[in-house]
Structures are given as structure tokens and as C-alpha cells.
C-alpha positions as CSV (number, residue, x, y, z in Angstrom):
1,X,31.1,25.2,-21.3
2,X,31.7,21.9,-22.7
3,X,34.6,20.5,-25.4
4,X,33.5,19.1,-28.0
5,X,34.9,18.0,-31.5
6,X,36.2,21.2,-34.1
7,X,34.2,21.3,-36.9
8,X,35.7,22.3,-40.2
9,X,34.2,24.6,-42.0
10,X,34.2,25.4,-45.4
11,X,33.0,28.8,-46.7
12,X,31.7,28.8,-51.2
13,X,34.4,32.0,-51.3
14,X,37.2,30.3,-50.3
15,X,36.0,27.4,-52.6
16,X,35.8,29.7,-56.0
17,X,40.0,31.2,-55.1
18,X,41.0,27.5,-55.6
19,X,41.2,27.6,-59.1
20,X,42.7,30.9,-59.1
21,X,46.6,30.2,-59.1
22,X,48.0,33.7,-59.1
23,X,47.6,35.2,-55.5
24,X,46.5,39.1,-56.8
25,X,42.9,38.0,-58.8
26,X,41.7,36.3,-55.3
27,X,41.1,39.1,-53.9
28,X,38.4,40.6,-55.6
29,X,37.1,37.5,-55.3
30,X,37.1,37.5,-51.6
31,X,36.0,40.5,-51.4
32,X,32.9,40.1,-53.5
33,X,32.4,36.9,-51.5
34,X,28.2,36.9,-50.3
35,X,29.1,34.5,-47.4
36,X,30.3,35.2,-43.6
37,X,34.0,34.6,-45.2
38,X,32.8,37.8,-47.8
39,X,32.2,39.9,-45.1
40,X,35.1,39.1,-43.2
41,X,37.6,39.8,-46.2
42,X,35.2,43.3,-47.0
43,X,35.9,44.2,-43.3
44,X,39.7,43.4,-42.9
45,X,40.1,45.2,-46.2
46,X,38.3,48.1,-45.1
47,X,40.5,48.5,-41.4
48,X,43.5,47.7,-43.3
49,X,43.5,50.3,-45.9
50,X,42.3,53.3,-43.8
51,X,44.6,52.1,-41.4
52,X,47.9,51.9,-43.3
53,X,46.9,55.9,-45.2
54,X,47.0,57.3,-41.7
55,X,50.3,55.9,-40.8
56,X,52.1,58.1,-43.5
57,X,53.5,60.4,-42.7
58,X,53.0,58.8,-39.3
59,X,55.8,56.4,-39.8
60,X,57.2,56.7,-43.2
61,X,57.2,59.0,-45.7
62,X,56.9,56.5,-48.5
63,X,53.4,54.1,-48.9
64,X,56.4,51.0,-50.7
65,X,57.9,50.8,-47.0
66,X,54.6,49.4,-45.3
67,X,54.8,46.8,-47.9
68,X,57.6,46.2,-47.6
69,X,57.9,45.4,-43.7
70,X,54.7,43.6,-43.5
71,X,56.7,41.4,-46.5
72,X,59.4,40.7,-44.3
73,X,58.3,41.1,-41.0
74,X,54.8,39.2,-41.4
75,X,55.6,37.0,-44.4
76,X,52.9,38.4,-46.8
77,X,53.2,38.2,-50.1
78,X,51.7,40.8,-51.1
79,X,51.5,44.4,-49.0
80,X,48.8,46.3,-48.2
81,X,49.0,48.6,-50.7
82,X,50.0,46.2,-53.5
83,X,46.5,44.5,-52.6
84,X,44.4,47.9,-53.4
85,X,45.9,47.9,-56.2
86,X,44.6,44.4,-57.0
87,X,41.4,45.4,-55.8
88,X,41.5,48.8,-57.4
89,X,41.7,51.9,-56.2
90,X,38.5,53.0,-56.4
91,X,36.8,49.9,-55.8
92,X,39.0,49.7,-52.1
93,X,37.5,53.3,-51.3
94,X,33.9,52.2,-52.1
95,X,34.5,49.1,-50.1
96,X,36.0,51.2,-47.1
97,X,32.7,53.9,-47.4
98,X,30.6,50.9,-47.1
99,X,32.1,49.9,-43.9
100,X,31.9,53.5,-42.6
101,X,35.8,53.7,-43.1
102,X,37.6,56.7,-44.1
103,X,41.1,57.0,-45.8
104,X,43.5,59.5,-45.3
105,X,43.2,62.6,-47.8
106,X,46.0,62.1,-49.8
107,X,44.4,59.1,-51.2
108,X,41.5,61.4,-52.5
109,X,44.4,64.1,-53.9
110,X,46.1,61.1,-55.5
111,X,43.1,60.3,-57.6
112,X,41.5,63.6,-58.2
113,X,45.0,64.1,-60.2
114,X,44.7,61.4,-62.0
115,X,46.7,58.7,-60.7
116,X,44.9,55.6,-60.6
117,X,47.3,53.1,-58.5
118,X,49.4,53.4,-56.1
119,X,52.7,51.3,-58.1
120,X,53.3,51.2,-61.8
121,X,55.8,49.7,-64.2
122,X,57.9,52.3,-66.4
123,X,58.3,51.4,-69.8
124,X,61.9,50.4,-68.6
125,X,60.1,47.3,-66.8
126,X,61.4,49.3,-63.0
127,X,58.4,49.2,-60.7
128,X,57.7,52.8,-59.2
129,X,55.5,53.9,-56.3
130,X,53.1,57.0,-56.0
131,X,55.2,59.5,-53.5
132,X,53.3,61.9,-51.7
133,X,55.9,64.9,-51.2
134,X,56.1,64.9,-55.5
135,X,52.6,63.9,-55.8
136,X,54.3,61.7,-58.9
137,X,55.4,58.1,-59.1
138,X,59.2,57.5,-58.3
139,X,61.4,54.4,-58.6
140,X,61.6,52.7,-55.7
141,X,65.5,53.0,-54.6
142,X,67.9,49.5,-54.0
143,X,65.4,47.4,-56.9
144,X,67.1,49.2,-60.3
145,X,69.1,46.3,-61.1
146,X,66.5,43.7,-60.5
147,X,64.4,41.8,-63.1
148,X,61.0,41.0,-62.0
149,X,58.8,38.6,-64.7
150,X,55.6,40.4,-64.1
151,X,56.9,43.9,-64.7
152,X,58.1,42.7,-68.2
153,X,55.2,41.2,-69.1
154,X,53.4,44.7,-67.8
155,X,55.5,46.4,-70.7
156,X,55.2,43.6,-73.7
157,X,58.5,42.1,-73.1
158,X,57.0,38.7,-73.8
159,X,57.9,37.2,-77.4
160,X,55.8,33.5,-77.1
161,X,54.0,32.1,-74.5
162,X,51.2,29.2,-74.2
163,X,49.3,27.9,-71.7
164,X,52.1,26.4,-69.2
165,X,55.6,28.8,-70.2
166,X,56.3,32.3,-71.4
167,X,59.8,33.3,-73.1
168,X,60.6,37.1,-72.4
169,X,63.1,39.4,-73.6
170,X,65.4,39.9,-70.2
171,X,67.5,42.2,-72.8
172,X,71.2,42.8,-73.5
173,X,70.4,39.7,-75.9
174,X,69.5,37.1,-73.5
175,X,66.0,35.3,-73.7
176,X,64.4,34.1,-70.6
177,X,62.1,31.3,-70.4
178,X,59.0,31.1,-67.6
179,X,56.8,28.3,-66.2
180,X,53.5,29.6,-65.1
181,X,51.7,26.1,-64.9
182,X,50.1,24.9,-61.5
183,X,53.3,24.4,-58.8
184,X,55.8,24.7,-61.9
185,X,55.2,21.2,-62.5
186,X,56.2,19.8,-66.0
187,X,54.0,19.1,-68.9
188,X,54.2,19.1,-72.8
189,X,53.4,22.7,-72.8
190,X,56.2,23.4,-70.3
191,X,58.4,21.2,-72.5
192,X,57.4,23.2,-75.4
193,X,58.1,26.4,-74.3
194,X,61.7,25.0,-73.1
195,X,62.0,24.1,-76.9
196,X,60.9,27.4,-78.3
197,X,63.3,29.0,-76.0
198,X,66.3,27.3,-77.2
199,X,65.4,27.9,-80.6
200,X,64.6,31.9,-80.7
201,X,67.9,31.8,-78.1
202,X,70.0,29.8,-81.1
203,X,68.3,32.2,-84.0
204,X,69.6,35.9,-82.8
205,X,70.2,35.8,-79.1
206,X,73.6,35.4,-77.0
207,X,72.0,33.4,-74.0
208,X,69.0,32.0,-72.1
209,X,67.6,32.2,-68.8
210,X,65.5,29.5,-66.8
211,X,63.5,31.0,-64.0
212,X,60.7,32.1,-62.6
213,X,59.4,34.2,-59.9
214,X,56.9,31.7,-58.4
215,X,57.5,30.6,-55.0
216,X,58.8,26.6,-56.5
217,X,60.7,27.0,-59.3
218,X,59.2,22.9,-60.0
219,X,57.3,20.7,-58.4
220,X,57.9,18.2,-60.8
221,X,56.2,16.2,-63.7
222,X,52.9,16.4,-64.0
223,X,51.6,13.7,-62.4
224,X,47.6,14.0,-63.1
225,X,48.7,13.1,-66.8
226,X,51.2,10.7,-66.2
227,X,48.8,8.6,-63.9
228,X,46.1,8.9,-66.5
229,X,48.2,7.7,-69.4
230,X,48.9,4.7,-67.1
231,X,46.1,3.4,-65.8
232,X,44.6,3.7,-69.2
233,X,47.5,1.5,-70.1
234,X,48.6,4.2,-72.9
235,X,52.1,3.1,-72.7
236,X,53.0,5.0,-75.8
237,X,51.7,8.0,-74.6
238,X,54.0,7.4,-72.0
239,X,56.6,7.1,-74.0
240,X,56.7,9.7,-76.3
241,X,56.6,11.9,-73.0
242,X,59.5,10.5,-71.2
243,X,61.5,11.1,-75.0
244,X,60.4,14.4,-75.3
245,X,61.6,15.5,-71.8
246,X,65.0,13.7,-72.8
247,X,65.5,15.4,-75.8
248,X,64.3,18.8,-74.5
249,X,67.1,17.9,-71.3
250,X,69.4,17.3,-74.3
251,X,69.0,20.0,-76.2
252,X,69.2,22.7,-73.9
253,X,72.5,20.7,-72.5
254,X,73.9,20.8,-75.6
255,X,72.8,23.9,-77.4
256,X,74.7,26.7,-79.3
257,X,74.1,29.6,-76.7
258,X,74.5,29.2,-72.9
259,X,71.5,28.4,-70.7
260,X,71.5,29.4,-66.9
261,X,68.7,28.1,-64.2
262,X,67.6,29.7,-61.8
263,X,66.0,27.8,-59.0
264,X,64.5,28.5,-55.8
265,X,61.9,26.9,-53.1
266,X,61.2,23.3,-54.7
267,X,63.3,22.1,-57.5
268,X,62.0,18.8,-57.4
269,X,62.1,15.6,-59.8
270,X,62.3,17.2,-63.3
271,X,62.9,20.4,-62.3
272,X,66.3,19.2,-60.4
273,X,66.9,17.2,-64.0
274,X,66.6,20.9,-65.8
275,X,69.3,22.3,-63.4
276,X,71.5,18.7,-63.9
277,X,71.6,19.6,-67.7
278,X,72.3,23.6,-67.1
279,X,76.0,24.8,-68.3
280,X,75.6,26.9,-64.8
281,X,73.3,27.1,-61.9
282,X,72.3,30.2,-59.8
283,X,70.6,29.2,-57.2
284,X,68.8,30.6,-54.3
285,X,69.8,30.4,-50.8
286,X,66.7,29.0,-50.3
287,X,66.5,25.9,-52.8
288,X,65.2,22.3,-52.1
289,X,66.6,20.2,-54.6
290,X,66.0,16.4,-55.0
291,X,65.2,13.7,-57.2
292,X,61.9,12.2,-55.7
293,X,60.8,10.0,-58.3
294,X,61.5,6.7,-56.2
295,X,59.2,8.2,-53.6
296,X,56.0,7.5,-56.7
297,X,57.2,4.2,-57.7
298,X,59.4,5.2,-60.8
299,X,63.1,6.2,-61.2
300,X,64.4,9.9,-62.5
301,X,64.3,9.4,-66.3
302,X,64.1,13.0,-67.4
303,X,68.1,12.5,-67.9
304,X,68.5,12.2,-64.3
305,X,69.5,9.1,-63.3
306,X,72.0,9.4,-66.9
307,X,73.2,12.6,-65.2
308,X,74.1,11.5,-61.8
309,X,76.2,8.2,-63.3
310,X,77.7,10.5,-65.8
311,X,78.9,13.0,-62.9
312,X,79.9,10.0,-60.1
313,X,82.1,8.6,-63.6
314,X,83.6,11.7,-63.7
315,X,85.0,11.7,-60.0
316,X,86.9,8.5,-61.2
317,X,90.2,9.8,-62.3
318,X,90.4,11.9,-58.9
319,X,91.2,8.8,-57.0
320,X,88.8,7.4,-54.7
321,X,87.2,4.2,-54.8
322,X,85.0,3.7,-57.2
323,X,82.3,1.5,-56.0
324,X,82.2,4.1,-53.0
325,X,81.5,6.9,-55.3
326,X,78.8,5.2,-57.3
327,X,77.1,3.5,-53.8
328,X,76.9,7.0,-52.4
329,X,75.2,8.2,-55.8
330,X,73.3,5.3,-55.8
331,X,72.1,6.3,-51.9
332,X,71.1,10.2,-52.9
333,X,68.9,9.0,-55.8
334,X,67.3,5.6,-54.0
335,X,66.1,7.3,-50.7
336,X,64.5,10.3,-52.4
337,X,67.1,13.0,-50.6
338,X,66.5,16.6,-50.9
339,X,68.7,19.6,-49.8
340,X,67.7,21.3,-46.9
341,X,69.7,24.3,-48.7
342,X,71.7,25.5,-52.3
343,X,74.2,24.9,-50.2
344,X,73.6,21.1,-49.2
345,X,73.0,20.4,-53.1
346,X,76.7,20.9,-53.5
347,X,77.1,17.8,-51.2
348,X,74.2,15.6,-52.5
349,X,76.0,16.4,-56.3
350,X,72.9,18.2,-57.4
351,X,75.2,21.2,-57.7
352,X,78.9,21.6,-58.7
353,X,81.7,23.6,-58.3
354,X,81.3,27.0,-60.3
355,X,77.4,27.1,-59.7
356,X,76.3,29.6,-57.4
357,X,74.2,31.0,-54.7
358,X,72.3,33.9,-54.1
359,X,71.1,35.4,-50.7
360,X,68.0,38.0,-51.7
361,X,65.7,35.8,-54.4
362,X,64.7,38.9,-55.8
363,X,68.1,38.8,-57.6
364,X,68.1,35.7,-58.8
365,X,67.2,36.1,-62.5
366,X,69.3,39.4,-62.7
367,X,71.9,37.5,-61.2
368,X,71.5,34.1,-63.6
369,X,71.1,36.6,-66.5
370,X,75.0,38.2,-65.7
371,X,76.1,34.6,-65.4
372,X,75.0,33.6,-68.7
373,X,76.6,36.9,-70.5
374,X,79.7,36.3,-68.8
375,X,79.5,32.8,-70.5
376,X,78.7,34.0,-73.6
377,X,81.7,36.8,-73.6
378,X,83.9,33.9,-72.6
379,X,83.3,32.3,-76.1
380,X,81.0,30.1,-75.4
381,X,81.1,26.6,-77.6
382,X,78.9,23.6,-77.8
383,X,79.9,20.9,-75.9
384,X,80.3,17.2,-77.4
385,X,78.1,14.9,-76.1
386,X,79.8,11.9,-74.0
387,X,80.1,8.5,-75.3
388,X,83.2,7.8,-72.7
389,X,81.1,7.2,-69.2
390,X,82.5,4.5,-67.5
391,X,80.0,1.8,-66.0
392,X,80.9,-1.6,-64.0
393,X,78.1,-3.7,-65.4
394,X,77.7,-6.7,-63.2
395,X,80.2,-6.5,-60.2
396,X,78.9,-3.1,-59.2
397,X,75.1,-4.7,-59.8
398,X,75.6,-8.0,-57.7
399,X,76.8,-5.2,-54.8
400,X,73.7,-3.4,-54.6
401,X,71.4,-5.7,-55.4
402,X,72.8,-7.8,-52.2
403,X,72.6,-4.6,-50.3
404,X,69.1,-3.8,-51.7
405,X,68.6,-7.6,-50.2
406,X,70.2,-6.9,-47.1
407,X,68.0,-3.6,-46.5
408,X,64.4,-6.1,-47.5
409,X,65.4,-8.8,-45.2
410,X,65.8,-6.1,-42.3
411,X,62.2,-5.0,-43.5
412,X,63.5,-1.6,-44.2
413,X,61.9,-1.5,-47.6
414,X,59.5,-3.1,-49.2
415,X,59.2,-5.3,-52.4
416,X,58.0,-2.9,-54.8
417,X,61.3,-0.7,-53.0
418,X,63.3,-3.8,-54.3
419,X,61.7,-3.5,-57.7
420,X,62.5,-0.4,-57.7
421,X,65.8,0.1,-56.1
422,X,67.4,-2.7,-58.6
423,X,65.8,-0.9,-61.6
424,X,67.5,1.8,-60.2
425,X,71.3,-0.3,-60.2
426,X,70.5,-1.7,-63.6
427,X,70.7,1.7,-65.5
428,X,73.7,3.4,-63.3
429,X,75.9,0.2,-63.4
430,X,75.3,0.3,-67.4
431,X,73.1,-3.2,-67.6
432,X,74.1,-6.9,-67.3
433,X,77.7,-5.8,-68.9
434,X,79.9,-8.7,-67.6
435,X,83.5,-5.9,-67.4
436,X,83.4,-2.4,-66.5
437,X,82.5,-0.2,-70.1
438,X,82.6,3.0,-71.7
439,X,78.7,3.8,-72.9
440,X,76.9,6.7,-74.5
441,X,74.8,9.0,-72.7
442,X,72.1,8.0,-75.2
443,X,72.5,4.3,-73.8
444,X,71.7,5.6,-70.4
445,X,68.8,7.2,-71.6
446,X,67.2,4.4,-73.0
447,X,67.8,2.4,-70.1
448,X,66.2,5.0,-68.0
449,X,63.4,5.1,-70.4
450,X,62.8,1.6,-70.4
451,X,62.8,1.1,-66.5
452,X,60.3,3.7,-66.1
453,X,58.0,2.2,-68.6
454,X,57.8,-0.9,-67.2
455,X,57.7,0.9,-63.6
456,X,54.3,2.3,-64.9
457,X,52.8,-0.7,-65.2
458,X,53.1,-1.5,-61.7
459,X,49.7,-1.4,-59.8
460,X,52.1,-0.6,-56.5
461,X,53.4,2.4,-58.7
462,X,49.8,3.5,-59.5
463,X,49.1,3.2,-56.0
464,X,51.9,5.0,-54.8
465,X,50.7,8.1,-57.7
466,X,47.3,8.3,-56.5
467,X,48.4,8.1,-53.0
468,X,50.5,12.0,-53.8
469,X,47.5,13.0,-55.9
470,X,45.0,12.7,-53.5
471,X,46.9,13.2,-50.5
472,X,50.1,14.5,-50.9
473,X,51.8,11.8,-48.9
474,X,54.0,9.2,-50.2
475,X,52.7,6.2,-50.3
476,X,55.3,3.0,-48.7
477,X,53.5,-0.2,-50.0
């Protein structure tokens, strides 16, 4: 009858579903488990089931409505019935037997004729659910017109994959390309895949779809390599992998066929650099869209940092001041923003006009797939690369390095922020150029390339990387 300090436990279950990164293999996992957390799993498994087959016809008349509220009224992922089927069918009843747990008898029926699931994919790629009145499996009514990843994987829609992206067939001759890497986060395989995609697109295909149905669409670079290459001091290595995302930003901007993103949840770092060099963005309600590289000691230099100047230029001829434009550009990037919303990425410049946003995620890829086939009925032509972007060179530069000063002096920031902040001014105000000049976006690029580099060889940087590796918190030294 005392307090006294919590204890955290850990259990060797819970331990083995770490490196599992899809949610549906866990569970067999868990349930297998020989530990207390084992037994728990077997036993909330066991209620659950028998539980949910006595509720129909109870409450429903169809077993895809229980998931479906427990989806959206509990925030599962995954229903109760979805999960059996992860399990198996038959494995769930010999669990439930063992925990003197009985099902309702149409689950009995529903195997003794041969059904083994409760959902299945058609050959169509539709997801269908066992119906009890038909004893058959029916499509499930309102989802016809939605494409769902794993479904067309189900029926060997995929054309190329590796180890960190997958390019399905989404049909009507657009291509779709998938991240499937730990968080979405952006490596060489990931790269490559965006590659391939463009290619097969180019060869026979009217358009291409980025998206995926993960809950982040990308975290980000991959870090873990990035951090290894530095502090081995492999600044090649480096590099060559900063150039390759550049030219796979550059050739998916300017490609033969149109390319649509899709994002939702986290769109972060280099995955807000693949929706900057999109012809459109669908985007869910639901997106969180930033560049964070300043928050790990570098600057965006996927084609970010090109992007953003190359957009603020743009605003020029409408006929506001200039300086204002680029300081508020200059702002977004520096202190790391992210939207709260699809919407707020309009106002950050993340987004622009003619992008869109959809509500229900679920739609998203159908919905970036009608974009890009509009785009491509349109006529779709390459565009030209720009070699007109107007920079200010030094009088822009002197004005935020004095208000990088200014924000040091009031300890705001800190000197690596300096380091990094004016690193930051160099590449958007085009360099030392003593008069305002028109530049390439290739000349951006290397600047951004060559600020990172160094950046890299920062211990502070390195500091700040293992600080989000190993904690997940930004590091402000």
C-alpha cells in the first residue's frame, strides 16, 4: 500500500515484432509468444474472435462492418476479422479451443465448404468479404473504385520491385511506384526503383503514380547510412548519393509522361523534395509536409532548397517585394516548418495552386491515378528545364546574414545554427554574385551539393544525426 517507482517491463515477444515492419506477420508472432505477453495475446485473441461471430447477425449482417467500426471508431488498423485472417482461420479456432472458447457456427459452415478466409482479392484486385446469407464471398459495396497496393500485389500486378520499392501496374496505362522501406525513408534502393519507374513509365506507359499505402508516405533520407558514410569520412560516398537523389528529382521533373505524388501522414525531408519536383500533387487531408534537414545539421539538397528559390523567383513578376518573398522562403526552410495540414502546405509553398486534396486516404492513389490520365489526355509535353531563375547574390546575402547575426546575438540560435542558416543564404541568394542574376537550376544544385558536403563534416552535424538516431529528438547544440 505503498508508491513506489514504475518499472518498465519488457517482454522477448514484444522484442522479436520489432523487426517485423508490416503490422499483419506480428501476430502470429504474438500469439506464439511462450512469455506472460504470449499468453495475453492467445487470450485476447481467443475473447475477441468468439466474441465478434456471435455479434452477427446480432448487429450486422455483414462480418466487413465490425472491421470496419473498430477502424474508425477505435483506431485499429487492422479489424478483428482481418487479424484471423492473418492468423489463419484454422489456426484462430485452435487457439480459441485451447482457451475453452467457442465461435459461432457459421464459422464451422464457412470452412466445412471450403472457404478458407474470411476476405479475398478477386482477380480484378477488389477486396471481397465471406457473406453469410450467400454463404459466398461478395465485394464489399462503396470500395469498387479504390486502388489498394496490397490487393495488386495479391493478384501479380507487380512488374519490378527490390528490396526498398515496388512498381505496379495501377492499369489504364499508368505505372505506379511503391516505397516499402522502414518509415518510407529514402535510400539507393528507393532511388532506384524511382528510376525504374520512370523508365518502364517512358517505354510503353501514359503516366506514373508515387504513393503508397503506409501510414508516412517518407520519413526522409536514410539517415543510418548517411551518418555512417560520415563519420567514416567517406565523403564520396556522400556524394555520389546526394547526385543521385538530384538526378532521380530531375528526372522524374522533367520526364516524357506525367508523374503524380501522392502523399499522406509524413512527407518529410526528401519525401517533401519528391512532391516539389511532381507536375501535380494529390495530397491527403492529412499530410505533414516539411523540409527538416536544418533540424540534423545539413540543408535540403535533394533539389529542395533549388526548388523553393526557383518557386519564390517565380512570384517575382506578380509584384511584391522581392526581398520579402525570398526572407519568407528563406524562414519556411531555416526553422524546419511543417504543415499541420495539405492545406497549410499551400501557405508554406510546399504545395501550389492546381495540386489537390483528398478527404478519405483510401482514395488517394485512385484519385492521383485520374489526375495523372487527365494530364496525359491534355497532351502532356516535357518541360524545359530553367536556366532563367533570378538570384540577388550579395545584397540579399548581407540581409540575412545580419539577421542570422541579429537572431545569435539574442541567443536564439546557436553557432552551428549560424553555420548552417548562412549555408542556407548562400545557395538561395545564388552565391557571392555582386548584382542580382539569372542561374541554372543545375547551378543551384551544385551549390546545394556542396553545402551539404561540407555540412557533413561538421562534428555538431554528426552530433545532431546521432542525437535523431538514437533518440528521435533533435538535437540544438
Amino acid at each position: 500500500m505503498e508508491y513506489q517507482p514504475s518499472q518498465k517491463v519488457k517482454f522477448a515477444t514484444l522484442e522479436l515484432t520489432k523487426t517485423i515492419e508490416q503490422l499483419a506477420p506480428r501476430f502470429k508472432v504474438l500469439a506464439s509468444g511462450k512469455d506472460k505477453a504470449g499468453e495475453f495475446y492467445r487470450k485476447m485473441f481467443a475473447g475477441l474472435f468468439a466474441y465478434v461471430t456471435n455479434r452477427i447477425p446480432e448487429i450486422t449482417d455483414s462480418l466487413y462492418k465490425i472491421d470496419d467500426a473498430l477502424r474508425a471508431g477505435f483506431g485499429w488498423d487492422m479489424g478483428p476479422f482481418e487479424t484471423w485472417d492473418a492468423l489463419g482461420v484454422q489456426q484462430g479456432l485452435e487457439l480459441m479451443q485451447a482457451e475453452s472458447k467457442q465461435p459461432a457456427a457459421w464459422v464451422q459452415e464457412m470452412l466445412a465448404a471450403g472457404h478458407t478466409s474470411f476476405y479475398k482479392v478477386s482477380e480484378a484486385g477488389a477486396k471481397q468479404y465471406y457473406d453469410l446469407e450467400s454463404k459466398s464471398y461478395q465485394p464489399i459495396p462503396g470500395v469498387e473504385n479504390f486502388i489498394i497496393l496490397d490487393n495488386l500485389r495479391a493478384t501479380g500486378k507487380v512488374l519490378w520491385k527490390n528490396a526498398g520499392a515496388s512498381v505496379h501496374d495501377l492499369g489504364d496505362g499508368v505505372l505506379g511506384v511503391e516505397f516499402h522501406s522502414k518509415m518510407n525513408t529514402l535510400g539507393s534502393d528507393v532511388i532506384q526503383g524511382l528510376m525504374k519507374g520512370v523508365d518502364m513509365a517512358e517505354a510503353g506507359y501514359r503516366a506514373l503514380v508515387v504513393g503508397n499505402d503506409a501510414p508516412n508516405f517518407s520519413a526522409g533520407a536514410n539517415l543510418a547510412l548517411l551518418y555512417m558514410y560520415a563519420i567514416e569520412q567517406e565523403f564520396d560516398e556522400v556524394n555520389l548519393m546526394i547526385k543521385q537523389f538530384q538526378n532521380a528529382m530531375m528526372r522524374m521533373r522533367y520526364s516524357s509522361i506525367p508523374v503524380v505524388t501522392a502523399p499522406h501522414g509524413l512527407s518529410l525531408g526528401g519525401g517533401c523534395e519528391i512532391c516539389l519536383h511532381a507536375d501535380k500533387v494529390v495530397a491527403s487531408a492529412e499530410t505533414y509536409m516539411g523540409l527538416v534537414e536544418f533540424g540534423v545539421g545539413v540543408i535540403p539538397a535533394g533539389g529542395g532548397t533549388k526548388e523553393m528559390t526557383l518557386r519564390t523567383a517565380a512570384k517575382y513578376e506578380e509584384g511584391e517585394p522581392e526581398f520579402n518573398l525570398l526572407r519568407n522562403t528563406f524562414v519556411t526552410v531555416s526553422t524546419a516548418k511543417v504543415s499541420t495540414s495539405a492545406a497549410e502546405a499551400f501557405d508554406l509553398g510546399f504545395l501550389r495552386r492546381g495540386d489537390e486534396i483528398v478527404v478519405n486516404s483510401q482514395r488517394l492513389i485512385a484519385q492521383a491515378k485520374a489526375e495523372a490520365l487527365d494530364l496525359a489526355d491534355a497532351g502532356y509535353t516535357m518541360p524545359v528545364q530553367k536556366t532563367n531563375i533570378k538570384v540577388h547574390g550579395k545584397g540579399a546575402l548581407g540581409m540575412f546574414m545580419s539577421g542570422v547575426y541579429a537572431m545569435k546575438e539574442g541567443n536564439y540560435i546557436s553557432e552551428h545554427d549560424v553555420k548552417i542558416a548562412n549555408k542556407l543564404a548562400y545557395i538561395m541568394c545564388g552565391g557571392d554574385l555582386s548584382q542580382p542574376t539569372e542561374v541554372s537550376e543545375q547551378y543551384l544544385l551544385d551549390l546545394e551539393r556542396e553545402a551539404f558536403l561540407s555540412l557533413t563534416g561538421e562534428r555538431k552535424t554528426l552530433e545532431r544525426i546521432q542525437s535523431i538516431l538514437t533518440t528521435g529528438k533533435p538535437l540544438r547544440n
